[in-house]
VEXPABA-96611 format. One record per residue (C-alpha): residue in three letters; x, y, z. Coordinates in steps of 0.02 Angstrom, whole numbers, padded with zeros to 5 digits, always signed. Example, Ala and Ser with C-alpha at 12.3 -4.5 7.8 and 13.67 -1.06 7.14 Angstrom:
BEGIN
ALA+00615-00225+00390SER+00684-00053+00357
//
This chain:
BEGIN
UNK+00000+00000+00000UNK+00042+00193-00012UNK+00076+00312+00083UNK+00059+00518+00043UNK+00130+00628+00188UNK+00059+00812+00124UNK+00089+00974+00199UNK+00221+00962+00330UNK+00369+01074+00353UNK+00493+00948+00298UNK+00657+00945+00370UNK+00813+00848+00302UNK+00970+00923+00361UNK+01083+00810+00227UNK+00996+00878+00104UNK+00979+01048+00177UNK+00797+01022+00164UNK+00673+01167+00257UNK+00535+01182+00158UNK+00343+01123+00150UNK+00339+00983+00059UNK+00248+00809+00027UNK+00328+00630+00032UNK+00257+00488-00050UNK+00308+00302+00014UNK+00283+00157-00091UNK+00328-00017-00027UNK+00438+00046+00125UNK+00536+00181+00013UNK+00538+00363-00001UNK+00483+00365-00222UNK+00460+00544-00228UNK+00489+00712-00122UNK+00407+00875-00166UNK+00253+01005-00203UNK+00075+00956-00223UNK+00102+00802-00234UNK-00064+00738-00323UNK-00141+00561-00197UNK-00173+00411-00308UNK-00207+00263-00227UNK-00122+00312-00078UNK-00160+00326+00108UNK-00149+00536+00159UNK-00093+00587+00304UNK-00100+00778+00339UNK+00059+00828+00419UNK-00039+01005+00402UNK+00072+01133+00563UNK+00188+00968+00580UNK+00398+00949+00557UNK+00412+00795+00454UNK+00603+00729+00461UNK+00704+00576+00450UNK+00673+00438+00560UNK+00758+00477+00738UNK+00916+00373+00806UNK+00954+00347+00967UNK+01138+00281+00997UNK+01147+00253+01161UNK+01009+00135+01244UNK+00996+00002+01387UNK+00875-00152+01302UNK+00912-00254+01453UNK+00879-00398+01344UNK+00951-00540+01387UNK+00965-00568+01563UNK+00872-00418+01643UNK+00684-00428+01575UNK+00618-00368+01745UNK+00689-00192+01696UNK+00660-00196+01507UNK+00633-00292+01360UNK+00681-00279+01166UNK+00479-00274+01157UNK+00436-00155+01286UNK+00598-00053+01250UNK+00568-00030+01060UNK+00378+00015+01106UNK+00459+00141+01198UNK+00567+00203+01054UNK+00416+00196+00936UNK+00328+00290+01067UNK+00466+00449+01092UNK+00464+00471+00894UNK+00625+00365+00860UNK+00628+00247+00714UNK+00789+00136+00760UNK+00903+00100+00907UNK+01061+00048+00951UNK+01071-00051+01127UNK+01233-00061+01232UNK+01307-00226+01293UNK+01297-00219+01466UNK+01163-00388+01453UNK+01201-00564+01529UNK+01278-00636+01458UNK+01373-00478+01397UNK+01361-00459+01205UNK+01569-00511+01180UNK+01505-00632+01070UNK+01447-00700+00897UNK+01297-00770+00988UNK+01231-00652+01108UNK+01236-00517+00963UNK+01146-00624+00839UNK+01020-00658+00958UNK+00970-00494+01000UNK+00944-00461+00841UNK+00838-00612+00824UNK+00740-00551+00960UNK+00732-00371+00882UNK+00641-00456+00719UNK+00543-00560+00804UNK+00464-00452+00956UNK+00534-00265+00905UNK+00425-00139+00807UNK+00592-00007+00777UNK+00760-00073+00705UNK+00885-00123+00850UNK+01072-00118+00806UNK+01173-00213+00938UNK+01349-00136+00995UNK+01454-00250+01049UNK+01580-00254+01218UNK+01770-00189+01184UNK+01838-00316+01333UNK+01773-00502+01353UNK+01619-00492+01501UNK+01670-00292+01509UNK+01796-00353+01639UNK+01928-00243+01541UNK+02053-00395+01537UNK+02030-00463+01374UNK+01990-00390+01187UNK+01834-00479+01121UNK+01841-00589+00948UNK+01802-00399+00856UNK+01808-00461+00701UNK+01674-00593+00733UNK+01569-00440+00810UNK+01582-00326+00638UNK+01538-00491+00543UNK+01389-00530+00665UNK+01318-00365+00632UNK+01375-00247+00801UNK+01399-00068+00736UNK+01503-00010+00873UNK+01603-00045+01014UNK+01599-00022+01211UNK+01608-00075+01366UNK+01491+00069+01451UNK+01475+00082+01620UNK+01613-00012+01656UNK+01752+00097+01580UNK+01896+00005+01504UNK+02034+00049+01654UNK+02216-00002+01565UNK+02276+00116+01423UNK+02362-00010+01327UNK+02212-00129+01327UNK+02100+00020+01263UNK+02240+00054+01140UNK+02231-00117+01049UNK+02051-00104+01049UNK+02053+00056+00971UNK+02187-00029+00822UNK+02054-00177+00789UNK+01919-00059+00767UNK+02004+00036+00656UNK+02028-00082+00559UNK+01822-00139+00530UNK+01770+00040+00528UNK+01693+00041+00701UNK+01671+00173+00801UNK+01709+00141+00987UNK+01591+00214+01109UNK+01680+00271+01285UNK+01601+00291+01439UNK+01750+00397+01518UNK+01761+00366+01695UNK+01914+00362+01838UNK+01833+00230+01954UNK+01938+00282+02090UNK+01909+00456+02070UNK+01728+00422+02073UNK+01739+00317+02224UNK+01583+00303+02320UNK+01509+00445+02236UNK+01320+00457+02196UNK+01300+00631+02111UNK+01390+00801+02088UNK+01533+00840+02195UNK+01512+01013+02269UNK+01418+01134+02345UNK+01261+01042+02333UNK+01334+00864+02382UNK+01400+00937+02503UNK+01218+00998+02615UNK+01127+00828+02552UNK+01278+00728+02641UNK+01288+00636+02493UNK+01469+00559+02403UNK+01517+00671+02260UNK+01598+00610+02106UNK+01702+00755+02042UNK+01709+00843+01864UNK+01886+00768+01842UNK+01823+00596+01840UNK+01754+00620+01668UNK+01892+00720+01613UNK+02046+00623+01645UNK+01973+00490+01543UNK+01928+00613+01393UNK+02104+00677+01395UNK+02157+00485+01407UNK+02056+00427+01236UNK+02082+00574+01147UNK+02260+00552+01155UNK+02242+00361+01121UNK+02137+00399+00973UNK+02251+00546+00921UNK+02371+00435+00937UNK+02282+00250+00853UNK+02191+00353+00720UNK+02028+00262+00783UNK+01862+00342+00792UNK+01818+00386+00956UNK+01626+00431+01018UNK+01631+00509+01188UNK+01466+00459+01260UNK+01354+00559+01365UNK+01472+00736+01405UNK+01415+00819+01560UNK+01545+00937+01606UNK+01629+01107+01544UNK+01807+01028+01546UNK+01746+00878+01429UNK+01661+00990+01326UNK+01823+01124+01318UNK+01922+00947+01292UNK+01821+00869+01135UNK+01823+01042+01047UNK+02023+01071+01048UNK+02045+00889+01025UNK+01944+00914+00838UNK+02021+01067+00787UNK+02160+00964+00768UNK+02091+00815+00674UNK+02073+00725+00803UNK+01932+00587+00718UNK+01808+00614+00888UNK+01609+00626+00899UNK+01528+00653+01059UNK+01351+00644+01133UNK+01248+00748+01273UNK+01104+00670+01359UNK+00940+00798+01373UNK+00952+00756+01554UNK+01129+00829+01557UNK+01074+01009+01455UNK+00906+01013+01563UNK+00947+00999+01733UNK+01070+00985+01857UNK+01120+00947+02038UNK+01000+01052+02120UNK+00877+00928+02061UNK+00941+00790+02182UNK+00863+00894+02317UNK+00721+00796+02408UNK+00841+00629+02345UNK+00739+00586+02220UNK+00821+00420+02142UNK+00783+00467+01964UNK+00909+00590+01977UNK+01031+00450+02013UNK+01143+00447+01819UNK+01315+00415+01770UNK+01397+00545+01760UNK+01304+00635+01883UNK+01184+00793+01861UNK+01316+00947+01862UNK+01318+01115+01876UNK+01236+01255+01779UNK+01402+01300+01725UNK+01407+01135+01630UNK+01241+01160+01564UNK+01287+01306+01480UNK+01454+01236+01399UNK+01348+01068+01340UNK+01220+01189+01270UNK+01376+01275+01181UNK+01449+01138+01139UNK+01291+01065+01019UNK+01276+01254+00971UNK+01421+01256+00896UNK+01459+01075+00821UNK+01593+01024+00999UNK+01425+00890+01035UNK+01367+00789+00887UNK+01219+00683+00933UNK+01088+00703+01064UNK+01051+00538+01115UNK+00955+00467+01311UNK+01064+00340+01369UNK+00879+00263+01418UNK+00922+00158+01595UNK+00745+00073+01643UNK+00766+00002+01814UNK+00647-00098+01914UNK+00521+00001+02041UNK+00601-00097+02175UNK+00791-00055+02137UNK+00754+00122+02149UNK+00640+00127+02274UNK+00775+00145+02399UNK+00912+00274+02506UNK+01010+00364+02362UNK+01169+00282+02396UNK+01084+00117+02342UNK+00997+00146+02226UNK+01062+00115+02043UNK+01118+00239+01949UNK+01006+00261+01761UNK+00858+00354+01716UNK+00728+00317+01552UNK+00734+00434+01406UNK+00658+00360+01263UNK+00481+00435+01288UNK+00535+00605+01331UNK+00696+00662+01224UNK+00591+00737+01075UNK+00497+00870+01193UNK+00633+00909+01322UNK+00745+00954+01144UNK+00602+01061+01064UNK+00538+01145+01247UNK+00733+01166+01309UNK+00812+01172+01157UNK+00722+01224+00982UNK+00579+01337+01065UNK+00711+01425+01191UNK+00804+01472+01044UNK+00965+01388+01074UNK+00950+01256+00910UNK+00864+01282+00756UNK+00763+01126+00697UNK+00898+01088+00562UNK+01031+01082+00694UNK+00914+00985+00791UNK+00868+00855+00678UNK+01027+00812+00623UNK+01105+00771+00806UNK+00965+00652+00810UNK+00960+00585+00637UNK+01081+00607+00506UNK+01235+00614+00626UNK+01203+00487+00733UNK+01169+00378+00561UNK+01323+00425+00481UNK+01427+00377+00656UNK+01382+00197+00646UNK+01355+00184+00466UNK+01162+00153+00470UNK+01049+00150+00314UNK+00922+00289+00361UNK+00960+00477+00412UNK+00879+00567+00255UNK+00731+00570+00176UNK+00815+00558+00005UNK+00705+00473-00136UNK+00743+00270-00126UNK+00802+00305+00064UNK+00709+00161+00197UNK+00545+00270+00229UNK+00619+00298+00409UNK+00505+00454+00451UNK+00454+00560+00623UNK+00320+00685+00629UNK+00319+00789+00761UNK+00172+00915+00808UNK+00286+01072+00895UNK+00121+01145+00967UNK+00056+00996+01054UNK+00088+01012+01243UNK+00047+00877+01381UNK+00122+00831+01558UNK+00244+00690+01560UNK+00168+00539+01648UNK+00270+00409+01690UNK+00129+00305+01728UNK+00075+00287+01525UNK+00262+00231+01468UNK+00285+00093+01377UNK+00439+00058+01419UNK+00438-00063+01622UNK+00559+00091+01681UNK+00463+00242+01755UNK+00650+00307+01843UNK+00619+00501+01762UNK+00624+00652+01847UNK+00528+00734+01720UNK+00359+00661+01774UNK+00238+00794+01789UNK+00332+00926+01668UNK+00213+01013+01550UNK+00325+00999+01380UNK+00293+01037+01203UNK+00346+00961+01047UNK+00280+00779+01038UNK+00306+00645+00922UNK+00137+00604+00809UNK+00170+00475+00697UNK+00331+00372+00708UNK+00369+00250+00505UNK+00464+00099+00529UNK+00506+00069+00318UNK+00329+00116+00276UNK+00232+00050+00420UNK+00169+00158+00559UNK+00208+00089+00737UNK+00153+00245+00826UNK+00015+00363+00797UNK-00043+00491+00910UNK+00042+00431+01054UNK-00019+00251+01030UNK+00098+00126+00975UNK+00027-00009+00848UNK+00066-00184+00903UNK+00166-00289+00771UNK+00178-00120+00661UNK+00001-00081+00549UNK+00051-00062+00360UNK-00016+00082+00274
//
């Protein structure tokens, strides 16, 4: 069947696309892009006061799946994705069994045909059981279909071990993700050290515990020639890092969270657990250098680095509780409300860190609605407003701060290849072809 998309503002930042425009879908791909497009025996859908881009990516998610289905599934996690406007995802490694393996990779994506309703691409673990004590068979992870590499949350310790994993990816292409962290500067901390840290009684983890680690994997990549993704930046010195580190060629991409450019350590007052993320809330003073930083091209990608825990786990005293909060459902508003609307992206810039780029970084079909492009496609109605409830997510994890936020900018209609899986904030079991 056919699909006619007709008067959205269409945005397409790789083909420096702002226009109104129609976009007509035959069997899952875009056939034609343009004015007035005339409906045949297609299926309209009136994107009439709606942005109509390319299908959204999220990089950086927690699945769960396999090993910890009380938290999340590849079903309820992909609902999720469906649900917050994004059309593919790609799921870290931190499972059990870890994905180090052939196996473990090839079932997930097993899983992700069979159960999913958005595309899942696995990453798969830099160090056997991220123990960061052996290299994993990489080449049989590039062959099995992982699109990156990393061992997040558990930070890859020894320089010379990150070092040979940064050579082998090199050599299939693959971009390794870092989650840079000194353990032992972080030590028992649970948030922000300073100020604030300080009258909760609560263990800081300092800014330098991010930063040592940036400074570390720049100079390994600097050094390897690799292509190193600095995953979710939080503070000013990262940020100051990344940027000096490209201007000279250093091959580095680097995310921001919209948890870390919309809030920050003062929200751990009344020790709410959902504030509980690695790396910690920060300052303001970070906030404004992250905001900087995807201003001016220092941040690449937005992505959520969506942690669903279990009500139990975080029903708890802060210090036990695990660190991780969900994103999937509510990184589309918190961008256009904190971001687009407050004037500090335009919807070009926007859409690409959540499209295009994060496409081109693991080399995923998708990212531009070019004619015979997937027909990968988010609509998003920028004047619909609603309060976040946790209580309606799809995903199992309702560890967000933002419940109860009155936002604006939500997701309509989410197209998986030419069949809606969301529409109007209802995802469509199994997909619905139109």
């Amino acid at each position: 069947m056919k699909l006619l998309i007709k008067g959205g503002r269409v945005i397409d930042p790789v083909q420096k696309i702002d226009q109104q425009l129609d976009i007509r879908v035959v069997k899952g791909k875009i056939t034609e892009i343009g004015r007035n497009l005339e409906a045949q025996d297609d299926r309209v859908v009136d994107a009439s006061g709606c942005i109509v881009t390319p299908g959204l990516i999220d990089m950086h998610v927690h699945l769960r799946e396999p090993g910890f289905e009380a938290k999340e599934t590849i079903a309820s996690g992909t609902r999720a994705a469906a649900a917050g406007g994004f059309t593919a995802v790609a799921c870290m490694p931190n499972t059990n069994p870890v994905a180090d393996n052939r196996s473990t990779v090839e079932y997930i994506k097993i899983r992700a045909r069979e159960t999913g309703v958005v595309k899942v691409y696995p990453i798969g673990s830099i160090t056997r059981g991220s123990l960061g004590e052996e290299l994993t068979e990489i080449a049989d992870l590039a062959e099995a279909g992982a699109v990156a590499l990393s061992d997040d949350g558990r930070p890859v310790a020894n320089a010379g071990l990150m070092r040979r994993a940064m050579e082998y990816a090199r050599m299939f292409n693959l971009p390794v993700i870092s989650h840079c962290e000194d353990l032992n500067l972080r030590g028992a901390g649970v948030m922000n050290e300073g100020w604030v840290s300080a009258c909760l009684g609560l263990h800081g983890i300092p800014a330098a515990a991010e930063e040592i680690m940036v400074a570390r994997d720049l100079i390994l990549a600097e050094l390897t020639g690799a292509r190193l993704h600095i995953a979710h930046v939080s503070t000013a010195g990262s940020v100051r890092l990344i940027r000096e580190a490209k201007s000279r060629g250093v091959r580095v991409t680097a995310e921001a969270t919209p948890h870390h450019f919309t809030l920050t350590d003062e929200a751990v007052q009344g020790y709410d657990t959902a504030t509980k993320v690695n790396p910690p809330l920060r300052t303001a003073a970070d906030v404004e250098a992250i905001i900087e930083g995807l201003q001016d091209g220092t941040i690449d990608v937005i992505a959520t680095d969506h942690a669903p825990h279990t009500r139990e786990e975080k029903d708890c005293e802060y210090d036990y509780a695990p660190f991780g909060m969900v994103g999937l459902e509510t990184a589309v508003p918190l961008v256009v409300s904190k971001l687009i609307l407050a004037g500090k992206l335009d919807w070009l810039q926007a859409v690409a860190k959540l499209s295009s780029v994060p496409a081109r970084i693991l080399g995923l079909p998708g990212g531009s609605l070019k004619t015979g492009s997937p027909a990968d496609i988010t609509i998003i109605d920028p004047q619909k407003e609603k309060r976040v409830d946790v209580n309606c997510f799809y995903s199992k994890g309702r560890n967000s701060p933002f419940h109860g936020w009155k936002l604006k900018g939500w997701p309509v209609v989410t197209i998986v290849e030419g069949t809606v899986v969301m529409e109007q904030g209802k995802v469509i079991a199994g997909g619905g072809e139109l």
